[in-house]
KOLZADREN-462180 format. One record per residue (C-alpha): residue number from 1; residue in three letters; chain; y, x, z. Coordinates in pm, 1 decimal. Example, Ala and Ser with C-alpha at 12.3 -4.5 7.8 and 13.67 -1.06 7.14 Angstrom:
<site pos="1" code="ALA" unit="A" py="-450.0" px="1230.0" pz="780.0"/>
<site pos="2" code="SER" unit="A" py="-106.0" px="1367.0" pz="714.0"/>
END
This chain:
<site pos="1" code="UNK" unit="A" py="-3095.3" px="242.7" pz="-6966.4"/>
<site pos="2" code="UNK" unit="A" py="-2805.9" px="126.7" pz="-6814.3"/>
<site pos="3" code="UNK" unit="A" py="-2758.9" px="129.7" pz="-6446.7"/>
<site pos="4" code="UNK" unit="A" py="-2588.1" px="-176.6" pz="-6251.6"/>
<site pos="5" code="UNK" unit="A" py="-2404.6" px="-111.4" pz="-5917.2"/>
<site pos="6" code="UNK" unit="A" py="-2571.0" px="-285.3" pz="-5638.0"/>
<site pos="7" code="UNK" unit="A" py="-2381.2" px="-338.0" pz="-5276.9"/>
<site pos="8" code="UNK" unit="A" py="-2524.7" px="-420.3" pz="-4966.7"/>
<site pos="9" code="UNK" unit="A" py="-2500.5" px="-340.6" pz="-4621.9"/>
<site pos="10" code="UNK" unit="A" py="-2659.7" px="-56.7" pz="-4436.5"/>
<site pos="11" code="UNK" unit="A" py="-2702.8" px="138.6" pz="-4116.8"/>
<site pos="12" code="UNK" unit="A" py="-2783.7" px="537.1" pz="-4060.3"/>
<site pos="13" code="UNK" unit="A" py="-3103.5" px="616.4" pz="-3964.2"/>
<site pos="14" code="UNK" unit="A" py="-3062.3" px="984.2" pz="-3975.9"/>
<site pos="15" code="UNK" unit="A" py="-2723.1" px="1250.8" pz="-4053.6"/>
<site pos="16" code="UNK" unit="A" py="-2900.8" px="1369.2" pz="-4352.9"/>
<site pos="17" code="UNK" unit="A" py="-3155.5" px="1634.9" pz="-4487.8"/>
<site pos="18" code="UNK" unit="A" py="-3009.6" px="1893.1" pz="-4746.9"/>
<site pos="19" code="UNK" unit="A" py="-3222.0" px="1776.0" pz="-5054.3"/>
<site pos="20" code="UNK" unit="A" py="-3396.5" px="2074.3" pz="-5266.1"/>
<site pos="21" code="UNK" unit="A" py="-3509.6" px="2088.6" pz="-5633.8"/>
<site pos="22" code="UNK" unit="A" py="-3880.0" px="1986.5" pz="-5663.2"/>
<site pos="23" code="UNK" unit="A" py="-4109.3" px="2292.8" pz="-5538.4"/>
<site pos="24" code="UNK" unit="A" py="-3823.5" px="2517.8" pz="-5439.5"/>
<site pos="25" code="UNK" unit="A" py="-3585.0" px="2568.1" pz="-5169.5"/>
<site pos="26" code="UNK" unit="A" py="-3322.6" px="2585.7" pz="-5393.3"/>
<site pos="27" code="UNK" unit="A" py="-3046.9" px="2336.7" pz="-5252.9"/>
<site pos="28" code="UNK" unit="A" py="-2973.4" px="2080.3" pz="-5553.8"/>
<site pos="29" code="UNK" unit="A" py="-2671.4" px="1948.8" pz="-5631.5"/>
<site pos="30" code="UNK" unit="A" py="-2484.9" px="1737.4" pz="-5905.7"/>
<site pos="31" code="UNK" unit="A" py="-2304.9" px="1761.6" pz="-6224.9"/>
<site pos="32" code="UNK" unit="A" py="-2025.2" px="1983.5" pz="-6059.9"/>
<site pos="33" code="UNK" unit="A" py="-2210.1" px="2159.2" pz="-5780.1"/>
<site pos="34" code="UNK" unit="A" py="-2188.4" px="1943.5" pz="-5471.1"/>
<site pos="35" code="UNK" unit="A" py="-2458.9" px="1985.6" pz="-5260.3"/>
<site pos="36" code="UNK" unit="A" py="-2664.5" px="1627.5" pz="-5160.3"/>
<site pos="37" code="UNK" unit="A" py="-2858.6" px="1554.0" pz="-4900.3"/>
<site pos="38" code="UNK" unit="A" py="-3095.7" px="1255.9" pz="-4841.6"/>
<site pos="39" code="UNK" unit="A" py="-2976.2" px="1030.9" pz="-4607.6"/>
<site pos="40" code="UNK" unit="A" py="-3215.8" px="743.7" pz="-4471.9"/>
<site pos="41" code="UNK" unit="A" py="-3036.6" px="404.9" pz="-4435.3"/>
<site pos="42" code="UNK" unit="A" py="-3166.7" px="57.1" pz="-4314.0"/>
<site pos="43" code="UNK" unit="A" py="-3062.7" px="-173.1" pz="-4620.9"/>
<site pos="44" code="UNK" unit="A" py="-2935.0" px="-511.7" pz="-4420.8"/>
<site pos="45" code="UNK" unit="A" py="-3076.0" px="-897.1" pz="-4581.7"/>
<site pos="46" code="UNK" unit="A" py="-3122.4" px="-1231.1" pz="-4459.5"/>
<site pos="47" code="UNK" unit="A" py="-3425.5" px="-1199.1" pz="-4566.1"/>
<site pos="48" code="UNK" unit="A" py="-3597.3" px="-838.2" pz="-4355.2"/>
<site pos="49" code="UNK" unit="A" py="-3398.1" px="-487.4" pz="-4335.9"/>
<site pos="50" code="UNK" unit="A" py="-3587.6" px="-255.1" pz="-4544.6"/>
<site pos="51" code="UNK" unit="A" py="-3590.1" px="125.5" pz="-4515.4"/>
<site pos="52" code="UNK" unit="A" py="-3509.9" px="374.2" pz="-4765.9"/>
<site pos="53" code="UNK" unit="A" py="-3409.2" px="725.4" pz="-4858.8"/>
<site pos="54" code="UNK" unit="A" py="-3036.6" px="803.4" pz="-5047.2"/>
<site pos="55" code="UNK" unit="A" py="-2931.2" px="1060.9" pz="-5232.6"/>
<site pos="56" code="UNK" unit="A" py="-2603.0" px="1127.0" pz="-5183.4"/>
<site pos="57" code="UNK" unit="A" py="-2300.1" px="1407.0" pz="-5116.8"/>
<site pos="58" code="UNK" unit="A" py="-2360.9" px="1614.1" pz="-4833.9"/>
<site pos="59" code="UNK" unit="A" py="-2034.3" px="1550.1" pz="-4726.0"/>
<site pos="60" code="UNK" unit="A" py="-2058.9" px="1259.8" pz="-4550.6"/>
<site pos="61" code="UNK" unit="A" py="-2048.8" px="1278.0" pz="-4145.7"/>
<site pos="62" code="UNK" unit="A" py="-2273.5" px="1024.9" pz="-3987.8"/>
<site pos="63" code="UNK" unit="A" py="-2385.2" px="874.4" pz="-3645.3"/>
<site pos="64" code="UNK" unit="A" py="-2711.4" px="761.3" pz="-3644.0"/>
<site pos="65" code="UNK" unit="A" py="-2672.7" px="367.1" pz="-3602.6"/>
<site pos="66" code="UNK" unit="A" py="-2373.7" px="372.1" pz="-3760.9"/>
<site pos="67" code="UNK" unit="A" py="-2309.1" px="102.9" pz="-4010.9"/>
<site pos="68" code="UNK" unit="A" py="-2228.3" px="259.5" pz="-4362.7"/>
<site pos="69" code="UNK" unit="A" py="-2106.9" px="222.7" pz="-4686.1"/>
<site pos="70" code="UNK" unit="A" py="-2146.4" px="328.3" pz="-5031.5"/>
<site pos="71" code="UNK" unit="A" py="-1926.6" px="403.7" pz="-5360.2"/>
<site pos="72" code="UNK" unit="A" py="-2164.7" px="354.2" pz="-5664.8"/>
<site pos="73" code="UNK" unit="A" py="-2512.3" px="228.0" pz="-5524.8"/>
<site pos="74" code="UNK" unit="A" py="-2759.5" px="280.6" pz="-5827.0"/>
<site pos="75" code="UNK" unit="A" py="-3150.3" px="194.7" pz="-5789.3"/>
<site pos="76" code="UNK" unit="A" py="-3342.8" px="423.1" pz="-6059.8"/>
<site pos="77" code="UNK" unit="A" py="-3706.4" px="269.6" pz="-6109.2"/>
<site pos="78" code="UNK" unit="A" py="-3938.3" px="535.7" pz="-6170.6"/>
<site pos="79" code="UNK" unit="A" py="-4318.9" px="638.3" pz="-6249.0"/>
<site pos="80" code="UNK" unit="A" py="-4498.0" px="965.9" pz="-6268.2"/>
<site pos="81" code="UNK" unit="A" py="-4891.3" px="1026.3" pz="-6237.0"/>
<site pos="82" code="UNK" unit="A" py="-4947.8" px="663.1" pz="-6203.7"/>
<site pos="83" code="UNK" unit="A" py="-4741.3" px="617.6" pz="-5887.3"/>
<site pos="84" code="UNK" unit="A" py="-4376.8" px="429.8" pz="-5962.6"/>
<site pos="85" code="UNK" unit="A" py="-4126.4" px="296.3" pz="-5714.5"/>
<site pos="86" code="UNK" unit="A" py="-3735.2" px="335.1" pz="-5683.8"/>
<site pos="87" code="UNK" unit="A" py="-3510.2" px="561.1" pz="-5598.2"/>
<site pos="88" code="UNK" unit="A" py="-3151.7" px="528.2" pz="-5472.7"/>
<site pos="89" code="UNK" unit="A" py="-2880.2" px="760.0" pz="-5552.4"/>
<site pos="90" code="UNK" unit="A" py="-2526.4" px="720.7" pz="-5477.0"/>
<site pos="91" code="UNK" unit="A" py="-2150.8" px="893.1" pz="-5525.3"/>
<site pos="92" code="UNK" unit="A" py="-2040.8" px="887.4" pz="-5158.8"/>
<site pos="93" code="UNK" unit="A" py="-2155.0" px="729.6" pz="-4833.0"/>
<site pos="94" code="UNK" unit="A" py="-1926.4" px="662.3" pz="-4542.5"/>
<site pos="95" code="UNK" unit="A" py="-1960.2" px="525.9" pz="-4226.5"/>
<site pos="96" code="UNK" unit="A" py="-1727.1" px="223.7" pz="-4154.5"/>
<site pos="97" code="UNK" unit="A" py="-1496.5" px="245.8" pz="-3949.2"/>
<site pos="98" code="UNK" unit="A" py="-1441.4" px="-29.0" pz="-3682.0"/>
END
C-alpha cells in the first residue's frame, strides 16, 4: 500500500514518551537505530482539533503548547483482534519557531 503525505497543523500536548516494542521494555527504534518516542499532538481543522498519538524521533525538543511541525506525516490504518483505527508515524517533528 502506498502511503500519501498528509500536512496539517498541530500543537504539543506532551515532550514525548520513549516508545517500547510491544510487551517489552526494550526501547524501539527505526531502520537505522534512532530511538522514537510518542509524542501527543492536537491536529488543528476548521472543522474540531482532534487528539492523537505520533511516532516520531526522539530527538525533537518540545514545549508543551507549542505549535509544531512535521517532515513526512503518514496515517497507517490498521486492524488486529477486531479493533482497527490509525496510527500516525512521522520522520521528524519540530516545533516552529516564531
Amino acid at each position: 500500500m502506498k502511503l500519501t503525505p498528509i500536512f496539517t497543523h498541530a500543537v504539543a500536548l506532551d515532550t514525548g514518551t520513549p516508545a517500547t516494542k510491544f510487551g517489552t521494555e526494550e526501547p524501539r527504534t527505526d531502520e537505522a537505530g534512532v530511538p522514537l518516542a510518542h509524542y501527543t499532538v492536537a491536529f488543528l481543522s476548521d472543522e474540531r482539533p482532534a487528539t492523537e498519538r505520533v511516532l516520531a524521533p526522539a530527538s525533537a525538543r518540545l514545549s508543551v503548547g507549542a505549535p509544531v511541525k512535521f517532515k513526512n506525516l503518514f496515517a497507517r490504518p490498521w486492524t488486529n483482534d477486531g479493533r482497527s483505527g490509525v496510527s500516525y508515524q512521522a520522520a521528524a517533528i519540530e516545533a516552529v519557531s516564531s
